[in-house]
C-alpha positions as CSV (number, residue, x, y, z in Angstrom):
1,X,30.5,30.8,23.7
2,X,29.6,29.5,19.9
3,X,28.8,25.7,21.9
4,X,26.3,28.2,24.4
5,X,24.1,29.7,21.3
6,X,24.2,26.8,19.5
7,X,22.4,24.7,22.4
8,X,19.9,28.2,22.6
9,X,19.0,27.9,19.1
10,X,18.3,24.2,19.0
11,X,16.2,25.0,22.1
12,X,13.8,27.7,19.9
13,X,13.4,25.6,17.1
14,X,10.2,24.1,17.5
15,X,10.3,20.3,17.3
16,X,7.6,18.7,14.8
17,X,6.1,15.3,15.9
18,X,7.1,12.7,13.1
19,X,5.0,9.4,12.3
20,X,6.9,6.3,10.8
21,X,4.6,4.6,7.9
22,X,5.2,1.8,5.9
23,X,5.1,3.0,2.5
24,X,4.4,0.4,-1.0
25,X,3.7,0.9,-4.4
26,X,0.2,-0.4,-5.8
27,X,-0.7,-0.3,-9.2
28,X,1.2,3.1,-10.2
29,X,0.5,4.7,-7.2
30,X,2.1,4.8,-3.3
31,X,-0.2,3.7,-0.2
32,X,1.1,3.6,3.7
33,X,-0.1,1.9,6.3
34,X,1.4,3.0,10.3
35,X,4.1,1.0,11.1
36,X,2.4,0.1,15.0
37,X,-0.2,-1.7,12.8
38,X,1.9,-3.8,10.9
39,X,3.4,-6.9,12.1
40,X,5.8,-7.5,9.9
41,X,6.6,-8.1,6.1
42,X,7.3,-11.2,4.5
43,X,8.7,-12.3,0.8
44,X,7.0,-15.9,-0.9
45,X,6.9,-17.5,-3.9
46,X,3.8,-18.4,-4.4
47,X,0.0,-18.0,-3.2
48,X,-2.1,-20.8,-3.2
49,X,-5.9,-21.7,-3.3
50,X,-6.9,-18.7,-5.2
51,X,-9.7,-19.0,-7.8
52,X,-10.0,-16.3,-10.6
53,X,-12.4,-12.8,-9.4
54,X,-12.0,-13.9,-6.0
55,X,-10.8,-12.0,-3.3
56,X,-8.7,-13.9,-0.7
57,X,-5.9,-16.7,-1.3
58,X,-3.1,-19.0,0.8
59,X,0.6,-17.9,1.7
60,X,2.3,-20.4,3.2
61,X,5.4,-18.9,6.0
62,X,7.2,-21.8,7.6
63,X,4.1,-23.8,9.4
64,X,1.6,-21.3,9.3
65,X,-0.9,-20.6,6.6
66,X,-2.3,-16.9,6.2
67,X,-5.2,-15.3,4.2
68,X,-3.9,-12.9,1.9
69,X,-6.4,-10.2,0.9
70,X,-6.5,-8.8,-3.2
71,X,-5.5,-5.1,-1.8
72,X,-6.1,-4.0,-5.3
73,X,-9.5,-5.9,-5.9
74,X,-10.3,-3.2,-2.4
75,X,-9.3,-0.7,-3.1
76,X,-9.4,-0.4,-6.8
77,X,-13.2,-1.5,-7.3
78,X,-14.8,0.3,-9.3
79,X,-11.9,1.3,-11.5
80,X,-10.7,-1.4,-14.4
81,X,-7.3,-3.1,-14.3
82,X,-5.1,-0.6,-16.2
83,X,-3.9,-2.2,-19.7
84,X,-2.1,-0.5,-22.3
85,X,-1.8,-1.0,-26.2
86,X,1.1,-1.2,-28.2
87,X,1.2,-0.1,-31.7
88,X,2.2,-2.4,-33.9
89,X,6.1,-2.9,-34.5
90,X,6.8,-1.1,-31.1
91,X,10.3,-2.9,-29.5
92,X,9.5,-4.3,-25.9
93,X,12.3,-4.0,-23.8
94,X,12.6,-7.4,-21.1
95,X,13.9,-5.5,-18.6
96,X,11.0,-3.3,-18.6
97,X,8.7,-6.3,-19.1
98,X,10.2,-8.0,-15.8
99,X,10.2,-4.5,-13.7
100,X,6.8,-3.8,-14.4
101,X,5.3,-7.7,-14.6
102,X,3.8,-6.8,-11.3
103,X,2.1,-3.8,-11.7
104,X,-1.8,-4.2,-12.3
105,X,-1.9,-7.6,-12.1
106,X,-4.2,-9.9,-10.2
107,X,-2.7,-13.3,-7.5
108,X,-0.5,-14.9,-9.8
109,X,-0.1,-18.7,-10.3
110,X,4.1,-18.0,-11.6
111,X,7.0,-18.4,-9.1
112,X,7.8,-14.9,-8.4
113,X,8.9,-13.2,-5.3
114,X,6.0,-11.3,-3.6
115,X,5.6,-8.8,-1.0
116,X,3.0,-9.5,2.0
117,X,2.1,-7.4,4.4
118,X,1.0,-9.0,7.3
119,X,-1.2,-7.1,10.0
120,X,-4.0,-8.3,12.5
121,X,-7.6,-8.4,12.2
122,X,-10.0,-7.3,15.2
123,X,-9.8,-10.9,15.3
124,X,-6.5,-11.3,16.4
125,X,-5.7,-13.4,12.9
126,X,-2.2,-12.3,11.3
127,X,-4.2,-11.2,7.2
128,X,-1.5,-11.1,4.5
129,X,-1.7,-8.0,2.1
130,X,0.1,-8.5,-1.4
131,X,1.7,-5.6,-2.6
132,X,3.5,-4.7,-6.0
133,X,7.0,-4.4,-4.4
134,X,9.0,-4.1,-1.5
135,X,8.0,-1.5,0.5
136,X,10.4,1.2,2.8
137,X,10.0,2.8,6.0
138,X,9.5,6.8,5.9
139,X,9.3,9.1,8.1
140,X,6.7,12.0,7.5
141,X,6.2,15.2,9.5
142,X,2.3,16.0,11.2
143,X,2.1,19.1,8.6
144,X,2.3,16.6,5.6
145,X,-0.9,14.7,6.5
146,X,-4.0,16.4,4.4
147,X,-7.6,15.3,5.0
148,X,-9.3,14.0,1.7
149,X,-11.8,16.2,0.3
150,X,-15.5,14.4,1.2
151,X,-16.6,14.2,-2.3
152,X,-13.5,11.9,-3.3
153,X,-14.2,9.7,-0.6
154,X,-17.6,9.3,-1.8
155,X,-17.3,9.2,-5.7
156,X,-13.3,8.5,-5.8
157,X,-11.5,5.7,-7.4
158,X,-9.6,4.7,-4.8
159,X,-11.4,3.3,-1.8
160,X,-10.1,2.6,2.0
161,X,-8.2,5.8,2.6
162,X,-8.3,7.9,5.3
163,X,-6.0,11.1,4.2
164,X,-3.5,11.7,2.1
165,X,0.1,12.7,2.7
166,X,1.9,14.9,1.1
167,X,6.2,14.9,1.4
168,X,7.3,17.9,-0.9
169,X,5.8,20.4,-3.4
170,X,7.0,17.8,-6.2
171,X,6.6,14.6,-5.0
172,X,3.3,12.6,-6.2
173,X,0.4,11.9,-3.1
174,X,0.9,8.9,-1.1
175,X,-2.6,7.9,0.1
176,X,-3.1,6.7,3.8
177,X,-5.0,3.5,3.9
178,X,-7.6,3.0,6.8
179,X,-7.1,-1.0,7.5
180,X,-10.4,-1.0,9.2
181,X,-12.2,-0.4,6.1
182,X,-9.6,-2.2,3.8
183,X,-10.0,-5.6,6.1
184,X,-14.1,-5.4,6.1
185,X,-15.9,-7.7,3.9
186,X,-16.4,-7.2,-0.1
187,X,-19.7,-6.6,0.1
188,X,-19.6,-3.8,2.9
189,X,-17.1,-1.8,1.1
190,X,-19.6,-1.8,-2.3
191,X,-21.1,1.7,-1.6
192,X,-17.9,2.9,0.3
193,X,-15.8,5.9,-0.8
């Protein structure tokens, strides 16, 4: 009889539709990106072709070469690259140094392991977008998706987002990128929110 109500009262719970999203860290905060737009994600060494204050570069994956985008020079526009001071005689950790090496920083010419993301353009051309570390697959209810308020996306710091997503009471934002806007050129996303 227990089996009987248990079946009942799985039946009465209301289900919630879930989304799957491919969440990664950029700068010091989280972006997504819906995981039926991404065609997979790749680790390389090294990006080549890449001149300073320019937005695109070369990966190289087996025989293919693929554009990789500056995500951050896109989304991060109008806001400077985040640097911070030390006082003087403060200790610097190396650990810290190598787990944060990533963070803020612009293509880099070192041998380091980098994360791409690699979608499609309206093209049809597989677009590589460098990331500050590997990302993870999450699984969000519908009633943690939040519009963004129209004055951020018109004045924010943080361009190319089309909501915002929000897990738990205590967990920071994750911002929902819109890859039609993030994939349009410099120059069109000037005045955009």
């Amino acid at each position: 009889m227990t089996l009987l109500n248990s079946l009942r009262a799985l039946r009465s719970k209301p289900v919630e539709i879930t989304r799957q999203l491919l969440v990664f860290p950029l700068r010091q905060e989280l972006f997504a990106l819906p995981l039926a737009i991404v065609h997979r994600v790749i680790e390389i060494d090294r990006l080549y072709a890449q001149q300073e204050g320019t937005g695109t570069a070369i990966a190289l994956d087996h025989d293919q070469n693929i554009p990789v985008l500056n995500l951050q020079q896109r989304i991060f526009a109008n806001t400077p690259t985040s640097t911070q001071c030390l006082e003087p005689g403060t200790q610097i950790d190396p650990q810290e140094v190598t787990k944060y090496s990533t963070l803020g920083q612009t293509f880099s010419h070192t041998v380091t392991t980098q994360y791409l993301i690699l979608v499609y353009s309206l093209q049809g051309d597989v677009i590589g977008l460098q990331i500050d570390g590997p990302p993870a697959l999450k699984r969000f209810t519908e009633s943690a998706f939040k519009p963004l308020s129209v004055l951020y996306q018109q004045e924010g710091g943080i361009r190319c987002v089309s909501g915002l997503i929000l897990p738990t009471d205590d967990s920071p934002p994750i911002f929902l990128l819109n890859l039609a806007q993030v994939l349009q050129p410099p120059s069109a996303l000037l005045g955009a929110g």
